[in-house]
N, C-alpha and C positions, 0 to 999 in steps of 0.2 A: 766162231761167233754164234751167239743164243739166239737164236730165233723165236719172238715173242708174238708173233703174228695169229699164232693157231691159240695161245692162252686167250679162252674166255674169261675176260677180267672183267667184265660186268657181273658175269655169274657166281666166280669164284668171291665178289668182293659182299653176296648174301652170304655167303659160309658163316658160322659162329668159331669153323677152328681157322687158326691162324696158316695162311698158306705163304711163306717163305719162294724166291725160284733163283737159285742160285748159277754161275756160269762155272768152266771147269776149272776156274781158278779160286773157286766157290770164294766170290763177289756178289753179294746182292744186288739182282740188278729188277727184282721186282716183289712189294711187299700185299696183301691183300689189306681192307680197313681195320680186319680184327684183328693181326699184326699189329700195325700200327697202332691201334689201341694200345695193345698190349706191350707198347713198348720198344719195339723197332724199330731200327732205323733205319734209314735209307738217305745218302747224301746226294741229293740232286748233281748230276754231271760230273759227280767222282766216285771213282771206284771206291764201294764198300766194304772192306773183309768182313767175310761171315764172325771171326776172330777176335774183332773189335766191341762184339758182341756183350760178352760172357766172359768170367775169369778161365785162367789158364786150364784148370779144371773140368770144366767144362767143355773147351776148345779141343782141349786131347780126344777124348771120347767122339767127340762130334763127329772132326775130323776123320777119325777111326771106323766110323760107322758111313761117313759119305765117301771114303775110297773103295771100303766095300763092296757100295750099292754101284758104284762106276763097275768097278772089277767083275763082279757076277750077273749086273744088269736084270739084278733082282730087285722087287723096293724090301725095305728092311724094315723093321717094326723096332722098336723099342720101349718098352711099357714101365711106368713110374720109372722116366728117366726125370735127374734134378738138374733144373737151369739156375747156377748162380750168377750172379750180375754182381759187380765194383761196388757196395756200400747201400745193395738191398738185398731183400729176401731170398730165399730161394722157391723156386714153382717146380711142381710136380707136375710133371704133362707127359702122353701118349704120345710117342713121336714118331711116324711112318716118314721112309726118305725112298723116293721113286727119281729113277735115269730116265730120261728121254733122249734116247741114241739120236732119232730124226732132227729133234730139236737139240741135243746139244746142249741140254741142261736141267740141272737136279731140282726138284722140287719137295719142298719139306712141307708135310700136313703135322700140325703140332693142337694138341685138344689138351687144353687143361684140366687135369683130374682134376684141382681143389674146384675148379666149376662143379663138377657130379657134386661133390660134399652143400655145397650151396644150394643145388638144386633138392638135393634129399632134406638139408635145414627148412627152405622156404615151405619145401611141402610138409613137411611135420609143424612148420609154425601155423601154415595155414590150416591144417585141417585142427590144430589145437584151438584157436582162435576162434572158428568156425563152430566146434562142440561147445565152447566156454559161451562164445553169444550164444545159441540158441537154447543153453542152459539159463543165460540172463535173461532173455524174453520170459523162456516157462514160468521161473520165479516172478516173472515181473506181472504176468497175466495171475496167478493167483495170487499176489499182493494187492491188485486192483482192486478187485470185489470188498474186502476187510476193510480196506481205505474211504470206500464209497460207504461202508456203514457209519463208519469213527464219524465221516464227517456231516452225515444225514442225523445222526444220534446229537453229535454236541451243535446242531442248527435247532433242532428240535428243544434243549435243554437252554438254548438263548431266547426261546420266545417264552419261554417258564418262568426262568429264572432275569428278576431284574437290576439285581442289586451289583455293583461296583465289583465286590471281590470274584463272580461267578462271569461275568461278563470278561472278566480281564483275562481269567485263566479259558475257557469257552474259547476265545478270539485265539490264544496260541495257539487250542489243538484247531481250530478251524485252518488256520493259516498255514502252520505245518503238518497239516496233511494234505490239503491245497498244492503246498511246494510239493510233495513226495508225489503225488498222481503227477505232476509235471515231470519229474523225473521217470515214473514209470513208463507214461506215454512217451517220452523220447526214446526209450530202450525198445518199446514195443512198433516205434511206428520208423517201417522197412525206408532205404534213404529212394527218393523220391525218382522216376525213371529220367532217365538221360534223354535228353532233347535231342542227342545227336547233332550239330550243327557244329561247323567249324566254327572254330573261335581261334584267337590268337594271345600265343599263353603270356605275351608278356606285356600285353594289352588286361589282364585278367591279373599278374603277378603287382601293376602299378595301382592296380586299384586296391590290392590288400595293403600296397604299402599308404597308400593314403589313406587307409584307415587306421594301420595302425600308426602312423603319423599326428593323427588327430587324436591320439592320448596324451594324457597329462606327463607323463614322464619326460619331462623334456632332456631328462641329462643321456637317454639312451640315443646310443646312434643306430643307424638301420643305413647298410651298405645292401645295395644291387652290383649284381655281377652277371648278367645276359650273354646267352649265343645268341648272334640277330640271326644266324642261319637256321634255328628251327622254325619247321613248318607249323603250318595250325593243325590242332587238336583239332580230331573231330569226340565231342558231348558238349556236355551243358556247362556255360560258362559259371552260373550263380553259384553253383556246385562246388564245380572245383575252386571259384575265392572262397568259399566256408571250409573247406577241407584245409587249405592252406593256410584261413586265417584261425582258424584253429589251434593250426601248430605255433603261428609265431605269437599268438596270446599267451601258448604255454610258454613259449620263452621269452615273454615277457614277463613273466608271473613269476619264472625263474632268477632273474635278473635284477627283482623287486633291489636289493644287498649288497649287487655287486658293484665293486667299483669301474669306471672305464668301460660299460656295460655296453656291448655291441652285438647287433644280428646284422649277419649277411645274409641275402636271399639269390641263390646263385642258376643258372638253369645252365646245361649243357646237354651232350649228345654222348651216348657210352657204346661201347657194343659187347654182344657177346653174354648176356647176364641174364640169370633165371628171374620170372616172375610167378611165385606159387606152385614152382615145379617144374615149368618149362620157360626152356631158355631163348630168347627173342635177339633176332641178329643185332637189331637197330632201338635205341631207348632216347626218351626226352629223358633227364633226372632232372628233377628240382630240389636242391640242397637249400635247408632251413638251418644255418650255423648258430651258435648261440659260445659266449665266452662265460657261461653259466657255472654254478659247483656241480652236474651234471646231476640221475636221473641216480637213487640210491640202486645199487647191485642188486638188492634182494627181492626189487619189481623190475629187473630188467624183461622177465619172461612172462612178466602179465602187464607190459604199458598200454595194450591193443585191448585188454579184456574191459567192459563195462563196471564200472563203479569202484577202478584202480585210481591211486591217486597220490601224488606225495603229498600235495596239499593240504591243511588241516580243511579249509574250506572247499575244498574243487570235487565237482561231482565224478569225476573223473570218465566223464564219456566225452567228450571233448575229441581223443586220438581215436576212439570206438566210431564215433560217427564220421569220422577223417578218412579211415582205413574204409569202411562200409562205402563211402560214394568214392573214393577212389577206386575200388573193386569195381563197383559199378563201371570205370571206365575203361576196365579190363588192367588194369595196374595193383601195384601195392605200395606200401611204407615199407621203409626198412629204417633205424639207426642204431645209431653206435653213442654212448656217453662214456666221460670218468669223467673226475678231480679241474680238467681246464675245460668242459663245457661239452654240448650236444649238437652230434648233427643228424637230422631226418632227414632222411630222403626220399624223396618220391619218385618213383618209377613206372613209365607210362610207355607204351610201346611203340612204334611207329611204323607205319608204311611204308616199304620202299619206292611206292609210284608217290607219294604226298614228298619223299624228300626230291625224288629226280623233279615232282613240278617245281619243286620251290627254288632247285638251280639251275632250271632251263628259262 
């Protein structure tokens, strides 16, 4: 019989790799959270085969590698091993299997390689993004000064000039250069510092939706979908509704077309997943769904960059200033689009003492 007494499962369930602890009948009889995340299972009060698992494929090898690690009471490694599963993908992960004679049972550490890939993607987008804004600031600071003349020159040329056709053409460039210094200052001016204060996000999620409720579109629908078990956010609540309502403006702006036009605004709990390079045990995500014609291919690697935009009208800082106070709360954006619509998602980290308060 397994003796689970001496497994520290508080400690094991911060891991980001998945811990597996199988008995000699190799039954699971114990899963860690990123397991489970990732897919695992475990059937309450009945025996599990490890077998039930993974296609048969799979099972042979497995198998092969845990009678070993019994047999020589060595643990075994095995590197870019593939787990297929019944009618999904297959994952490439690092799989160490260790015996515990005393205890009586095999324990599997499994680290997903395609995480590394994610983690090297995140940080190459983020330090892209990062070059590409501070390239938009520079240009934006020396676009100011030129701006401030245009429009000191054509103020100057309306107290001159008083006649109808000088005045009408005067008033555009005053106006639209007026607009562009607005545009400039929002590039130029850093997103505002976090108050730090707990908040609660889905107290913060009801307020975007009541605003974006109170638009004229009335044929869109806007579905919520809530964990009530995340804890609160510690920043600034004002913040993060503009970052959020941000994105669901963009997909509404998207949606202008479509028929049966629906956004879901969904929050859940992930684990295990890189934020800008490093990977965080425990995450809030906030999914902004949209049934949209999605985001064209050929700006999918600059939707984050200032003054991107499918838009004919959209200034396209909109997800720039999204990303930026989201950063701000030690998080990031991510999405994914094509052909049946877009989803962003937000990714925010959490503490493992904020969720142990929020279930004691």
């Amino acid at each position: 019989m397994a003796n689970l007494e001496g497994l520290h499962t508080s400690l094991l369930n911060q891991l980001t790799s998945e811990i597996i602890v199988l008995n000699t009948k190799f039954n699971i009889i114990w899963l860690n959270d990123s397991a489970k995340a990732n897919g695992w299972i475990k059937v309450k009060g009945e025996d599990t085969p490890l077998t039930n698992q993974f296609s048969k494929e799979t099972n042979n090898e497995l198998i092969k590698l845990l009678e070993n690690t019994i047999h020589s009471e060595v643990s075994k490694t095995k590197r870019d091993f593939k787990l297929f599963k019944p009618n999904e993908k297959s994952r490439m992960v690092d799989l160490t299997v260790s015996w515990s004679q005393s205890d009586n049972f095999l324990i599997i550490e499994l680290l997903c390689t395609d995480n590394l890939n994610k983690i090297i993607d995140s940080s190459k987008t983020f330090s892209t993004q990062k070059i590409a804004a501070n390239l938009a600031r520079t240009l934006a600071h020396e676009v100011k000064n030129p701006l401030s003349g245009i429009k000191g020159s054509a103020q100057i040329l309306s107290s001159k000039l008083k006649d109808d056709f000088s005045n009408k053409f005067l008033k555009i460039i005053t106006d639209e250069t007026e607009r562009l210094n607005q545009i400039v200052t929002k590039i130029l001016t850093p997103p505002t510092k976090t108050s730090l204060e707990l908040f609660n996000i889905h107290s913060a999620l009801e307020k975007v939706f009541a605003l974006t409720e109170a638009d004229e579109n009335t044929s869109l629908r806007i579905y919520r979908d809530y964990d009530p078990s995340i804890p609160e956010l510690n920043g600034d609540e004002n913040l993060f509704i503009q970052a959020v309502l941000n994105i669901v403006k963009n997909a509404q702006q998207a949606l202008a077309e479509t028929q049966d036009a629906k956004i879901v605004i969904k929050s859940r709990i992930r684990y295990g997943q890189p934020i800008n390079g490093v990977v965080h045990s425990t995450l809030c995500v906030i999914d902004i769904i949209d049934n949209g014609p999605g985001i064209p291919e050929d700006i999918h690697d600059q939707v984050f960059f200032p003054m991107v935009s499918s838009k004919e009208e959209g200034s396209g800082l909109g997800l720039s200033i999204s990303q930026d106070i989201i950063r701000v709360h030690g998080g990031s954006i991510d999405f994914t689009s094509d052909h049946t619509g877009t989803v962003f998602s937000i990714l925010m980290p959490l503490k493992l003492e904020d969720i142990q308060a929020q279930s004691a």
